[in-house]
C-alpha positions as a LaTeX table, in Angstrom:
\begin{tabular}{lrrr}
\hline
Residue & $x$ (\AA) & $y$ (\AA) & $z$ (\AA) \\
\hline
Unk1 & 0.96 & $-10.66$ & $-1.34$ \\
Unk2 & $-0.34$ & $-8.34$ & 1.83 \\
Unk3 & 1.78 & $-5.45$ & 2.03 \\
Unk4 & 2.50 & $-6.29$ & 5.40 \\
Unk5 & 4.25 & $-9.63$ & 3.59 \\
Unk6 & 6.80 & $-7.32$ & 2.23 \\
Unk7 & 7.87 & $-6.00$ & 5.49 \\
Unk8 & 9.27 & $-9.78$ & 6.31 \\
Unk9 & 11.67 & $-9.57$ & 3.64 \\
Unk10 & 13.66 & $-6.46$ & 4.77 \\
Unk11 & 17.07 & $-7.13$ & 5.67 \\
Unk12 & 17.92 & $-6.52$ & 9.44 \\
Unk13 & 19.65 & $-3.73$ & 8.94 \\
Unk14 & 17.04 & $-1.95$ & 8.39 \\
Unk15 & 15.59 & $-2.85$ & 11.85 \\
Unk16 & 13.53 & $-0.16$ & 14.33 \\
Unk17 & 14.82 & $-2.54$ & 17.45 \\
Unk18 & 15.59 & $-0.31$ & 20.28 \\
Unk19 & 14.78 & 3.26 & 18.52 \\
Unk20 & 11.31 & 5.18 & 18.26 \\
Unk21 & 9.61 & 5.82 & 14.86 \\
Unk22 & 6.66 & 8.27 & 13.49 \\
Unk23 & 4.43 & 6.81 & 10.84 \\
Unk24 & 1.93 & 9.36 & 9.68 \\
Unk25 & $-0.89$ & 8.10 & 7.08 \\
Unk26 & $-1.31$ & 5.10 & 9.57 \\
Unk27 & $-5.00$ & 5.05 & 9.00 \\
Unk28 & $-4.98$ & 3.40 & 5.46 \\
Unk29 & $-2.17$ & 2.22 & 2.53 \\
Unk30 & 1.04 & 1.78 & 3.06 \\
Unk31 & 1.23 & 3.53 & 6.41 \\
Unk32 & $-1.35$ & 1.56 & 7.56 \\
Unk33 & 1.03 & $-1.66$ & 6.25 \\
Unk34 & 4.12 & 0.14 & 7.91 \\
Unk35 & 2.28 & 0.96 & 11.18 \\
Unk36 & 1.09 & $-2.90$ & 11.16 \\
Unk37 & 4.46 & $-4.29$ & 10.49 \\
Unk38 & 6.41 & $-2.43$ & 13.18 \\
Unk39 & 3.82 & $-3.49$ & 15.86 \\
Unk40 & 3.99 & $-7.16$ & 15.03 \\
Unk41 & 8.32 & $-6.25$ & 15.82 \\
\hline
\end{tabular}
């Protein structure tokens, strides 16, 4: 499973829609995932 995958299964109310967020570490791991999975939102 890409770690990206996991990002699918989080319940909505965990959802960034309408609000701003920081990732730092976006260049590689699991920021990198994070950073990926709120731009495909």
């Amino acid at each position: 499973m890409l770690q990206a995958d996991i990002f699918r299964k989080v319940p909505p109310v965990f959802s960034l829609k309408g609000k701003n967020a920081i990732v730092t570490g976006g260049g590689s791991g699991i920021g990198l995932a994070i950073s990926t999975a709120f731009a495909k939102q």
